[in-house]
C-alpha positions, -999 to +999 in steps of 0.1 A: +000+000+000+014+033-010+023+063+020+002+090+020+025+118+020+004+137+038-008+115+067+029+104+071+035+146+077+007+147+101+023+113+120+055+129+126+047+169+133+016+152+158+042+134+177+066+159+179+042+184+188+031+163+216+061+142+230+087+170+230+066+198+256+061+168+277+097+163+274+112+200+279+077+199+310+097+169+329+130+191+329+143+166+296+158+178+266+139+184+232+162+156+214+145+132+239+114+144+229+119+136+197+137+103+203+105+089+219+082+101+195+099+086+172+097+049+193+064+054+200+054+061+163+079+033+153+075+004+135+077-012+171+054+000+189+023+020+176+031+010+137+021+043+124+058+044+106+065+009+087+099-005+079+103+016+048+101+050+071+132+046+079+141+061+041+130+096+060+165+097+076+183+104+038+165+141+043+164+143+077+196+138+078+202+175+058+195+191+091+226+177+102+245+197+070+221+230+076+237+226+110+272+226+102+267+255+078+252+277+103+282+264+128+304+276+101+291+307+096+297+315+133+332+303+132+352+330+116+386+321+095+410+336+120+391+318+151+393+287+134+425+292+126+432+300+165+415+268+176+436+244+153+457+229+184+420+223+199+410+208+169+440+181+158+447+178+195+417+166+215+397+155+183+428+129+173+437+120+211+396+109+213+395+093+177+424+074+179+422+063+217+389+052+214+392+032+183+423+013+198+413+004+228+376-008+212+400-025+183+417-044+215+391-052+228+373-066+200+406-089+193+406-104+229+372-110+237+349-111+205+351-139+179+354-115+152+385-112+126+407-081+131+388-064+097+350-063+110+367-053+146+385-025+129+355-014+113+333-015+142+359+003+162+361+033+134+321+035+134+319+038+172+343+059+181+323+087+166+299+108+181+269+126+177+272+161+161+234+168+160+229+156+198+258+174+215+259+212+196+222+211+202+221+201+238+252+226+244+230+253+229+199+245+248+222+246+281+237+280+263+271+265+270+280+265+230+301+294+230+321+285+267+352+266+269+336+236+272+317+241+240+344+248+219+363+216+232+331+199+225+328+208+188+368+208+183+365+171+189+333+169+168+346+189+140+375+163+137+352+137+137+334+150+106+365+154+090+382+122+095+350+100+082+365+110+049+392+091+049+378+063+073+355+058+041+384+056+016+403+036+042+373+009+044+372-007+005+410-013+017+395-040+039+372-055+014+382-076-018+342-062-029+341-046-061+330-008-044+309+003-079+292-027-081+273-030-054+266+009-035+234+024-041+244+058-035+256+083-057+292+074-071+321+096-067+328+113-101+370+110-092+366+073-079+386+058-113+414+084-114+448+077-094+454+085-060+478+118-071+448+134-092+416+126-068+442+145-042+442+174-064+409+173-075+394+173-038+419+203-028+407+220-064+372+218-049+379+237-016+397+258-033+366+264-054+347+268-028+367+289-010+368+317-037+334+309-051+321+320-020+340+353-015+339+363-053+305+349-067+280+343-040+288+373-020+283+396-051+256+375-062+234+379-028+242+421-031+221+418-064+196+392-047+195+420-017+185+448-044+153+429-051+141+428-016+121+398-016+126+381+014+114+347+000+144+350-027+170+356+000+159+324+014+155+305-018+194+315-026+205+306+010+193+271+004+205+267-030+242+280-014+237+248+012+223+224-012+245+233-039+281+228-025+269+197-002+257+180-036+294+194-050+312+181-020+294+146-022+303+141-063+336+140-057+335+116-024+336+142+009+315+147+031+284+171+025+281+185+058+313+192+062+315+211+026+288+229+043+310+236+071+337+248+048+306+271+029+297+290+062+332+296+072+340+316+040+306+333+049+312+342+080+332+376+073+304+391+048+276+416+060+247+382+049+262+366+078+231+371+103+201+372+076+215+337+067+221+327+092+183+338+099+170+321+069+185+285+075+179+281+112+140+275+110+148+248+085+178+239+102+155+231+136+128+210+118+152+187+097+170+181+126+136+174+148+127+148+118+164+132+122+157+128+156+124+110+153+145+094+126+163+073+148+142+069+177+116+051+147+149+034+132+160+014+165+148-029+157+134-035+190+133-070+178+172-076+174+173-059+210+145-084+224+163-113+206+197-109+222+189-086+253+218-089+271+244-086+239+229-051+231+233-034+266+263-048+278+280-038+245+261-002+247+270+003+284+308-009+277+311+012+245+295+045+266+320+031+293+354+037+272+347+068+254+339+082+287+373+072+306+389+087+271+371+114+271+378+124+311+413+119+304+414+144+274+394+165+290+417+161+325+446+166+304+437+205+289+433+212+325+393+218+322+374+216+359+361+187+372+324+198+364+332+202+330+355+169+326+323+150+338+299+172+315+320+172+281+325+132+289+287+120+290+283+150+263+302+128+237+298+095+250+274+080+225+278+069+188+267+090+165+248+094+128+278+088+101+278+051+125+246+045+107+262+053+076+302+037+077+280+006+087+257+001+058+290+008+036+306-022+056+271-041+050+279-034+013+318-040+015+306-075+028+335-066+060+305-072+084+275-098+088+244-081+083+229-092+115+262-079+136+255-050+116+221-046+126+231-052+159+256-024+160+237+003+148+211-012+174+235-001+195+246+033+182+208+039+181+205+030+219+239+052+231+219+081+212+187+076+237+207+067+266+226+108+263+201+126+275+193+105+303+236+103+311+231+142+310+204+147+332+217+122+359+248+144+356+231+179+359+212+161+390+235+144+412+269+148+398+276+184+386+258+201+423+286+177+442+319+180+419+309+222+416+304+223+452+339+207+457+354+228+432+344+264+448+362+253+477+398+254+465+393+275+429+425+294+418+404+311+387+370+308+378+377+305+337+365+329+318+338+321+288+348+326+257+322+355+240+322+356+199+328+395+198+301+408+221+290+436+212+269+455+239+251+476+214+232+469+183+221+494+154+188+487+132+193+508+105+224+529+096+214+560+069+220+597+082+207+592+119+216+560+126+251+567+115+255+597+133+245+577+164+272+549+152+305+571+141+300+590+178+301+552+202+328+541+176+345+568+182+341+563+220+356+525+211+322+509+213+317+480+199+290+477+176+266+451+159+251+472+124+219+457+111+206+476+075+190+465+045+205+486+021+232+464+006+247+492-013+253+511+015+266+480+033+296+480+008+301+513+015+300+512+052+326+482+053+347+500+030+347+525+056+357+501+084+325+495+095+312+462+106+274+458+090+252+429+080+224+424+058+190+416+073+152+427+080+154+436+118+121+431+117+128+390+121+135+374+154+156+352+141+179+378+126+172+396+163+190+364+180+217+358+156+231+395+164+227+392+200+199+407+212+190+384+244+229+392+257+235+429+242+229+462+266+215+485+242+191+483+208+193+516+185+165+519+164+173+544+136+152+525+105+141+556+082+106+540+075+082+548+107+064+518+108+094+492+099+105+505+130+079+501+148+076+467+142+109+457+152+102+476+192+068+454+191+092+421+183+125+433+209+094+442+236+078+407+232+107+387+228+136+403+246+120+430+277+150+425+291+166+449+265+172+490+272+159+507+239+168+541+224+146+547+194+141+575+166+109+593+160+108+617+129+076+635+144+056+635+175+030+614+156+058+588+159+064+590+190+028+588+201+029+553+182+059+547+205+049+557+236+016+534+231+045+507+230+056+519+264+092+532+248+110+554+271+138+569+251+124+583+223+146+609+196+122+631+178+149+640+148+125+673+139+124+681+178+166+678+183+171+696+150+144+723+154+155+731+188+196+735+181+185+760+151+164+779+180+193+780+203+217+791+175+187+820+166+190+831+199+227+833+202+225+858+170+202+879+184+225+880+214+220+856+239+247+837+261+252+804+241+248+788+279+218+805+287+206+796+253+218+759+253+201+758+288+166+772+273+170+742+246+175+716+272+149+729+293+123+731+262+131+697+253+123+684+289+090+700+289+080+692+255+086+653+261+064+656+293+038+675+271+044+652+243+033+616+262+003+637+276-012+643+243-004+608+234-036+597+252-055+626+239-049+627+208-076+606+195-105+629+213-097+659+187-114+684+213-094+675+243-063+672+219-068+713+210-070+719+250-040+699+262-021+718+237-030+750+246-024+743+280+004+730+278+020+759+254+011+787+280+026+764+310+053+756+290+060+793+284+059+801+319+082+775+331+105+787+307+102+826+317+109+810+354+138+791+344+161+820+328+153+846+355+162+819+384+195+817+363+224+837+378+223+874+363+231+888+332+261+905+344+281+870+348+299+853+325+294+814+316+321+789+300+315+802+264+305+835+270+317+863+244+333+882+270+352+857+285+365+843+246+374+885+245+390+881+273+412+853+266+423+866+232+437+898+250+456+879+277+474+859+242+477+893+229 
């Protein structure tokens, strides 16, 4: 009986929808949440997804790639370049140690030849990229120390399954092209020397692709304004160089990786980044129930004891090799025990270097099955080994810790910047050029991408994106920054981006611009405090230079500005809530001019007399220039 595509949507979104609240309501994680939905809409338990469901992991698994990209994008080339020692270090010392001593083991204890232990070995010894980087970012630990040993050793783990899947036809006397399904590597025929060249010919490709065509491309997309294009070309960027990346025999996620890392200096950074993430966070929710539905309840109910012993020792070694790694960089002893059970499962390219080896005929296909039984189950078991760490072992190791601290270690902050900009034409620039000049460090949103160029010609740092979009808000920093500017020249653009920041992020002090008072009334509805009329500021400053020609003290007339401004913001929220009563409107006004005209009469005769000189006086500049004389 055929699938009904749409039921089969209904099945998955329902149980996601239901299982993960319950989840995140129990104090679990959301990738639980999804891992049980996906067993309870299993071919195991509730039947709603057959055997053949499990051909929904070849797409799900494109939220792992969307994930790398985005990664990549927030990893800038000079960072990356910084963390190299993080990355060859701890990511080879896990690899390595882990394989060996699994390899070992295999040889002294399992009745296995040394090729399917090998193989095994090499498929366990990786982890999970999708479980950890999203359970770091759920705990917000993603951009601490402990996150960025986390995805060192992840990173090198999605590198080396490249040559872990040119190492395995080694192993096999199997004819490779005659018996895989999947798409064939284009450079599989050549010598060794060429596919080398070709592969590097590709990064390279890549590399200046990215800088010289798709940047330039996306300033012409940008031009058209149509959101839905932006997106469109976003996902043809990720698509596009994973498909590239795959022809020639690499991995696709990390060619999309390599894709956000070239990325990650241009002003698209944050509106991609924007784009991808909603897609990113449902392909990875369907990977999830992926492999909660994949896991053959039947091989575990067959041969119990086999599939946990073998789960509980392989979560056993890469957690001693993992402490010790972890020890070794010096991290606490909260953090050893966290990054440990982080990375202690097997992860999704298992799934994959085993069905190669099912192909390469180096494995049995019911060891095989058994194995990915058991990646399957080391996946599950995480969040649990989390949560029984967040419980009982991280309050007693951080206890003992406080008592005998040298340092607390600093986290390590992508370039915060405490203030952000929407909108950067005359007044938002102004604004900008005055804090960088104060050595503020500024994140520039605008979505003019001709002035963009121009502004990062000029030294500026500015990215490309509708503020208006919460997703674009979170990618710049909102829920950490001090201060949002908002300068947008269109009125009600700007207004919509103080109704997102005051739902979303109340937390955050806003300073916004107002071309008239009928602006601000929209504004002060929004209960905005800090509002900059731009025909109040300018109006006023030509008044106090009027009165200074006509022969007023600049400091009494500065003072009579100041002063006018004061009142006229107090009069100015108490129209606000008459100004639709057109009657009352016409009384407050008048009112308020005559009282504002008195407290202004008051003001500059309670100021010291006439006779005395202030700071810029003329007579005191007079008499400077004669004592020089």
């Amino acid at each position: 009986m055929e699938t009904d595509f749409l039921l089969q949507a209904i099945i998955y979104l329902a149980a996601a929808v239901i299982c993960v609240p319950i989840a995140k309501k129990l104090g679990l994680s959301s990738i639980l949440g999804y891992l049980i939905a996906g067993i309870v809409i299993g071919p195991y338990v509730l039947g709603f997804i057959g055997q053949e469901g499990q051909d929904i992991m070849h797409f799900a698994e494109f939220g792992v790639v969307m994930m790398l990209f985005l990664i990549g994008l927030e990893l800038e080339p000079r960072k990356f370049w910084k963390m190299r020692k993080f990355i060859v270090g701890m990511g080879s010392a896990q690899l390595i140690g882990t394989t060996v001593i699994l390899f070992l083991g295999f040889l002294l204890f399992m009745d296995w030849s040394w090729k399917t232990g090998l193989a095994i070995s090499l498929a366990l010894a990786l982890s999970s990229t999708a479980i950890v980087l999203q359970t770091l970012k759920e705990k917000g630990l993603l951009n601490t120390s402990l996150g960025r040993s986390s995805f060192a050793v992840l990173l090198f783990q999605d590198i080396a399954v490249i040559p872990i899947l040119a190492f395995l036809p080694l192993l096999s006397s199997v004819n490779i092209d005659a018996v895989s399904d999947g798409p064939q590597s284009l450079i599989a025929g050549f010598p060794s020397w060429l596919q080398t060249l070709i592969v590097l010919g590709i990064i390279s490709t890549i590399y200046f692709a990215g800088r010289y065509v798709f940047v330039p491309l996306l300033h012409i997309i940008a031009k058209t304004r149509l959101q839905e294009l932006f997106t469109a070309s976003a996902l043809l960027l990720v698509v596009g160089v994973s498909y590239s990346m795959q022809l020639v025999g690499l991995s696709p996620a990390l060619g999309a990786f390599m894709a956000g890392v070239v990325l990650a200096n241009s002003e698209f950074r944050h509106e991609l980044e924007g784009d991808i993430a909603p897609f990113k966070g449902l392909l990875l929710g369907l990977f999830f129930l992926g492999v909660g539905a994949s896991i053959n309840f039947k091989l575990i109910i067959e041969n119990p004891l086999f599939i946990f012993v073998f789960g509980a020792i392989l979560t056993l070694v890469k957690f001693l090799v993992l402490f010790f790694i972890s020890r070794f960089n010096k991290k606490r002893v909260d953090q050893n025990f966290l990054f440990a059970f982080g990375l202690s499962q097997a992860g999704e390219f298992g799934f994959v270097i085993m069905s190669f080896c099912m192909q390469l005929n180096i494995i049995p296909n019911v060891l095989a099955n058994q194995v990915m039984a058991v990646i399957a189950m080391s996946m599950v078991a995480t969040p649990f080994l989390l949560l029984i760490n967040e419980r009982l072992i991280y309050p007693f190791t951080r206890a003992k810790e406080k008592v005998n601290e040298p340092k607390k270690e600093n986290d390590f902050i992508d370039e915060p910047t405490p203030v952000i900009i929407a909108g950067f034409g005359h007044f938002g620039s102004t604004v900008g050029r005055l804090l960088k000049a104060n050595k503020v460090k500024l994140t520039i949103l605008d979505y003019d991408s001709e002035r963009i160029d121009l502004l990062r010609k000029m030294g500026f740092k500015v990215y490309y994106g509708d503020a208006t979009r919460l997703e674009l808000l979170k990618a710049a920093g909102c829920e950490n920054a001090k201060l949002f500017i908002a300068a947008i020249d269109n009125p009600s653009v700007n207004l919509q981006v103080i109704e997102t920041l005051k739902k979303h992020f109340p937390h955050l002090k806003i300073l916004t611009r107002a071309r008239n008072r009928n602006d601000a009334y929209e504004l002060i509805d929004h209960k905005v405090k800090h509002i900059y009329r731009e025909t109040l500021f300018s109006a006023v400053n030509m008044g106090v230079d009027a009165l200074v020609a006509l022969g007023h003290r600049k400091y009494s007339a500065t003072r009579q500005g100041q002063q006018f401004i004061k009142y006229d913001e107090i009069t100015t929220r108490k129209l606000a809530e008459k100004r639709h009563d057109k009657m009352a409107y016409m009384i407050t006004i008048k009112e308020e001019v005559e009282l504002q005209e008195e407290l202004l009469k008051t003001d500059i005769y309670s100021q010291i007399a006439a006779t005395n000189h202030s700071w810029d006086s003329e007579h005191l500049k007079n008499n400077l220039a004669d004592n020089n004389e």
